[in-house]
LUMTOR-863471 format. One record per residue (C-alpha): x, y, z; residue in one letter; residue number from 1. Coordinates in steps of 0.5 Angstrom, whole numbers. Example, Ala and Ser with C-alpha at 12.3 -4.5 7.8 and 13.67 -1.06 7.14 Angstrom:
2
25;-9;16;A;1
27;-2;14;S;2
END
This chain:
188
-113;76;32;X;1
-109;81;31;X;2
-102;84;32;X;3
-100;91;31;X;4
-92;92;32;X;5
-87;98;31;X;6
-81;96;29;X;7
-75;102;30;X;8
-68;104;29;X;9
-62;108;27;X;10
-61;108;19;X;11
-57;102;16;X;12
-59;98;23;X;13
-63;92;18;X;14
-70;95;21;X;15
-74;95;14;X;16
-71;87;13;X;17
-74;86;20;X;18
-80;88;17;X;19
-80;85;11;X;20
-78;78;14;X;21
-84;78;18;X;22
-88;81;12;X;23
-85;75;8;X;24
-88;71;14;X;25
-94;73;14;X;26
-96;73;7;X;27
-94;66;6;X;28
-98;64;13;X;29
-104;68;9;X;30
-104;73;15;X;31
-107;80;12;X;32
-101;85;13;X;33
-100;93;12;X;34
-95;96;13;X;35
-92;104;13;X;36
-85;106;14;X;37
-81;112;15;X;38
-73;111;12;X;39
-72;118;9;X;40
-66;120;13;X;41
-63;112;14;X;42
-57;114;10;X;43
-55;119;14;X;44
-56;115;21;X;45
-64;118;22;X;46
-69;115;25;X;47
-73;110;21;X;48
-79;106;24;X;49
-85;101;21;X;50
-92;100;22;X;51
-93;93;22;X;52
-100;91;22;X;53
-103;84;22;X;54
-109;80;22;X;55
-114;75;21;X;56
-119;80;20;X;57
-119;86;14;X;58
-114;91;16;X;59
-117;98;13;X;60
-111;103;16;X;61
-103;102;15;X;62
-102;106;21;X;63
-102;104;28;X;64
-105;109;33;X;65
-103;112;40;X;66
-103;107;45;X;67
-104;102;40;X;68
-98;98;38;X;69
-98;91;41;X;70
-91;91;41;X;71
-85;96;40;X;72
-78;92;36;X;73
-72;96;37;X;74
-65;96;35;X;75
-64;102;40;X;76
-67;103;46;X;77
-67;111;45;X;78
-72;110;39;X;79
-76;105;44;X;80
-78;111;48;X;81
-80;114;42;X;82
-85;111;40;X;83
-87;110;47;X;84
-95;114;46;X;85
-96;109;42;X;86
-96;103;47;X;87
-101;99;49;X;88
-103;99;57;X;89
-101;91;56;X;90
-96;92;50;X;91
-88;90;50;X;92
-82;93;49;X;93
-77;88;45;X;94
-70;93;44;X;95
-62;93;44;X;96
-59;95;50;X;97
-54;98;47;X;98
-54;105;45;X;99
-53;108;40;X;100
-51;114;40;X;101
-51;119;33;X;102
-53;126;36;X;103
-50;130;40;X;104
-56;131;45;X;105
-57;124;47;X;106
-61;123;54;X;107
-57;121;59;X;108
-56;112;59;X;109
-58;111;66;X;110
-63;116;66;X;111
-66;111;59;X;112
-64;106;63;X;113
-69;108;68;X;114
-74;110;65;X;115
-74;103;60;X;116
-74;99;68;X;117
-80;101;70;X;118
-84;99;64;X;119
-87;92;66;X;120
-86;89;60;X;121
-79;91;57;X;122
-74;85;54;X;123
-67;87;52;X;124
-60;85;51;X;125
-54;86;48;X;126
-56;83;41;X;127
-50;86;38;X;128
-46;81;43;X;129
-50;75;41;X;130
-50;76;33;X;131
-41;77;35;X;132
-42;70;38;X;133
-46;67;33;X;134
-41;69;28;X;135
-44;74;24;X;136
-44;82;27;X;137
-48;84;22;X;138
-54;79;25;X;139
-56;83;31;X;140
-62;85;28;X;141
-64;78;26;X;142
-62;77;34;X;143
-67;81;36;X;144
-73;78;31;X;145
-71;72;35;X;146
-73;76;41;X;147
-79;79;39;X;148
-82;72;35;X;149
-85;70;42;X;150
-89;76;42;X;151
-91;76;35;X;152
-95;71;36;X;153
-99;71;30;X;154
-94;68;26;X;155
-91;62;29;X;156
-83;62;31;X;157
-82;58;26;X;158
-85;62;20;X;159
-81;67;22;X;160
-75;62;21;X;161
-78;60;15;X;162
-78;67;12;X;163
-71;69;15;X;164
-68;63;10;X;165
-73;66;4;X;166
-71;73;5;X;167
-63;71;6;X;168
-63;66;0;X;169
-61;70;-6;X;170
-54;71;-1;X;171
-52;65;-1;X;172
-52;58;3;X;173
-47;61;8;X;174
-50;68;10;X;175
-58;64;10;X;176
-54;60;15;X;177
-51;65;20;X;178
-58;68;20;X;179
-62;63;22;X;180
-56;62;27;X;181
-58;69;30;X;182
-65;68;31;X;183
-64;62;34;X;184
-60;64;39;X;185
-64;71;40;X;186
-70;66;41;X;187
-67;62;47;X;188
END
């Protein structure tokens, strides 16, 4: 078995925990994992993005190629639509309807809005509402692993909450709580 997953963002939105988490995941559930990422520009509001590649079988790039990620995870529903080209035919989109908008030409939302409704397999909600009801504003992108558990597949939901916890724990009880929290309430 095997899941190759995009994970993408704006720089500061918690992509690269996204990414971590998961590798946290897999490697405590002895999933063979590569991973390649771009964060250059995150601090100035950039594009940051993550291959995630995961296996039972040797893995031997850390790149996902065009047409074929399994899954694109996004905080932005522009950066969706960027990584686009590298979607499988049957691949799904998990992604924050909420844009967020950091330069001066972004697309027109309805226009992104449509083009995000006639894909078939496209998941989105307001994560940032959710993290807000949840207690913690800063969880959204923990939202969004929660929404994206299901369609990962190769390592379980509860692994994943399992490492949500490992990773958060040097924060303190209270921050371990409020995410856990978060992804339980992106995987309803």
């Amino acid at each position: 078995m095997k899941k190759d997953i995009i994970l993408c963002g704006v720089g500061g939105q918690g992509i690269l925990s996204i990414a971590t988490i998961i590798g946290e995941a897999a490697t405590k559930a002895g999933v063979n994992l590569k991973q390649a990422e771009v964060h250059g520009m995150s601090q100035r509001g950039g594009d940051v993005q993550s291959n995630l590649r995961l296996s039972t079988e040797p893995i031997y790039s850390d790149l996902i190629a065009k047409g074929g990620a399994d899954l694109i995870i996004s905080m932005e529903p522009m950066e969706a639509l960027r990584y686009l080209p590298y979607l499988s035919k049957n691949g799904v989109i998990v992604t924050s309807n909420k844009p967020f908008v950091n330069i001066p030409n972004y697309p027109d939302e309805d226009a992104l809005f449509a083009e995000l409704a006639s894909l078939p397999n496209v998941v989105q909600l307001d994560i940032e509402a959710v993290a807000k009801d949840a207690g913690s504003a800063r969880s959204a992108n923990v939202v969004l692993l929660g929404m994206a558990a299901k369609y990962i597949e190769i390592v379980s939901a509860d692994a994943l909450r399992a490492a949500v916890a490992t990773i958060f724990a040097s924060k303190g009880e209270n921050i371990v709580e409020a995410n856990l929290k978060a992804f339980d309430k992106g995987a309803e």
